[in-house]
C-alpha positions as CSV (number, residue, x, y, z in Angstrom):
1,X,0.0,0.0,0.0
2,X,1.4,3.6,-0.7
3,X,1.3,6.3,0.9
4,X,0.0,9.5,-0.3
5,X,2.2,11.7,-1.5
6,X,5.5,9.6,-1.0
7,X,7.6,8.7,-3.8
8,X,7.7,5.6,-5.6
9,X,10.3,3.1,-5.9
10,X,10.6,3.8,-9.5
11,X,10.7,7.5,-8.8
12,X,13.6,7.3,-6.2
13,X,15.6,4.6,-8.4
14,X,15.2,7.1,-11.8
15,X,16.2,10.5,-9.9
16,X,19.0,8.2,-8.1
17,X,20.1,7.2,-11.8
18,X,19.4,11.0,-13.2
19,X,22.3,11.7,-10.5
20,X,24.4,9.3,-11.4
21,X,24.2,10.4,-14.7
22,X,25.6,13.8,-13.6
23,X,28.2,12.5,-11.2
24,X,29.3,10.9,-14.5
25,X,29.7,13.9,-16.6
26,X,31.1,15.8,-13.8
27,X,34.1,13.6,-13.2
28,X,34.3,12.6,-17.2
29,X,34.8,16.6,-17.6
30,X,37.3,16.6,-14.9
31,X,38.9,13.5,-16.5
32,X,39.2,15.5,-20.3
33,X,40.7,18.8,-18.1
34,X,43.9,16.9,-16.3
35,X,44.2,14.8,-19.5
36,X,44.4,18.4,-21.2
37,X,46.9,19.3,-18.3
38,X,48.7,16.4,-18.6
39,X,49.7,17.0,-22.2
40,X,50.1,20.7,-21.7
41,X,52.7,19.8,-19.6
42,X,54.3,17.1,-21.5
43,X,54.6,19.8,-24.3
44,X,56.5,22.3,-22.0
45,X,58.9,19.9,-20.7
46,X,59.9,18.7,-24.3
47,X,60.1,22.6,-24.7
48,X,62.2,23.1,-21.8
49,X,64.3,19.7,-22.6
50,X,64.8,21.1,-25.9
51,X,66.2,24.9,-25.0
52,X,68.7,22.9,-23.1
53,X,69.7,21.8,-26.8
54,X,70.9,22.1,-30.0
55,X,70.7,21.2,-33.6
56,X,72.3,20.9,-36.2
57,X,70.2,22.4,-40.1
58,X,72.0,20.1,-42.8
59,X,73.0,22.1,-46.0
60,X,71.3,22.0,-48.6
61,X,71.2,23.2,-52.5
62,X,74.2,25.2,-52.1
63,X,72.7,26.8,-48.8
64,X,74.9,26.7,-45.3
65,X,74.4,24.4,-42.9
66,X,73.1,26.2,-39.9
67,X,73.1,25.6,-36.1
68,X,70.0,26.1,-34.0
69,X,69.2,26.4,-30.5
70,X,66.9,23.1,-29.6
71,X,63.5,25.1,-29.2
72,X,63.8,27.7,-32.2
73,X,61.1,27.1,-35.1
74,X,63.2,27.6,-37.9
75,X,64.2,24.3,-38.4
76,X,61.8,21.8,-36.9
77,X,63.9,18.3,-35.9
78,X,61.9,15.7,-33.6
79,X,64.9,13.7,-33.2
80,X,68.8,14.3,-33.7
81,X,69.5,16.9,-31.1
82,X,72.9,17.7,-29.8
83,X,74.5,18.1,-26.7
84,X,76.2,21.7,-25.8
85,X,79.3,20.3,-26.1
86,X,78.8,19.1,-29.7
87,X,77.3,22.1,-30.5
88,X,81.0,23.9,-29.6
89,X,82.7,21.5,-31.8
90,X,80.1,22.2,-34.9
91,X,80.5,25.7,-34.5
92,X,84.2,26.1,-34.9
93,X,83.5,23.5,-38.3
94,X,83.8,26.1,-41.2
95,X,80.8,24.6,-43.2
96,X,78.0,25.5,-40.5
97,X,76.9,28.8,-39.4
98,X,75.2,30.2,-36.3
99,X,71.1,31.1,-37.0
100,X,70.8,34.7,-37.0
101,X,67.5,34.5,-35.1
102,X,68.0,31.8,-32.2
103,X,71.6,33.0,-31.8
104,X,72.8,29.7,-30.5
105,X,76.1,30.8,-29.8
106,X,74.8,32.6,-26.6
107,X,74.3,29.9,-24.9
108,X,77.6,28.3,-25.8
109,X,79.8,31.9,-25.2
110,X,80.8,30.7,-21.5
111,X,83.0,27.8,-22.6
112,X,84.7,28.8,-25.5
C-alpha cells in the first residue's frame, strides 16, 4: 500500500540514476581537463628539454648548414639533437653557421 504523497520506488531509483548520470559527466569533464593538463605539460617539458639543446640544419642546395638552438622554429627536428658540447665543436666546423635569429652561440659563449 502507498502512501499519499510519497515517492515511488521507481521514482527514487530514476532520480538516483538521473544523479548518477551527472556525477558521471562531472568527473568525465574533470577527466578531459587533467588529460588536457597532462599534455600541456608534456609539451612544455619537451620545450624546456629542448632549449637545453641544440641542432644541427644540414646544407642544402648550395645553402649553409646552420646551427639552431633546440626550441627555435626555424628548423623543426623531432629527433637528432645535440649536446652543448657538440654544438661547440660544430660551431668552430667552417661549413655551418650560427642562426641569426635563435643565436645559439649565446648559450655556448661561457665555454669557448
Amino acid at each position: 500500500m502507498s502512501v499519499p504523497g510519497a515517492i515511488s520506488d521507481l521514482d527514487k531509483n530514476r532520480a538516483l540514476a538521473e544523479w548518477l548520470e551527472w556525477q558521471l559527466r562531472q568527473v568525465r569533464g574533470r577527466i578531459r581537463e587533467l588529460e588536457i593538463k597532462e599534455q600541456q605539460e608534456a609539451r612544455a617539458r619537451e620545450r624546456a628539454r629542448a632549449e637545453r639543446l641544440w641542432k644541427i640544419q644540414p646544407q642544402r642546395g648550395g645553402s649553409t648548414a646552420l646551427l639552431h638552438r633546440g626550441g627555435c622554429s626555424l628548423y623543426s627536428a623531432r629527433f637528432g639533437f645535440i649536446s652543448r658540447e657538440d654544438a661547440v665543436i660544430a660551431l668552430d666546423e667552417p661549413g655551418i653557421e650560427p642562426c641569426q635569429i635563435c643565436n645559439p652561440q649565446s648559450g655556448l659563449q661561457s665555454s669557448r
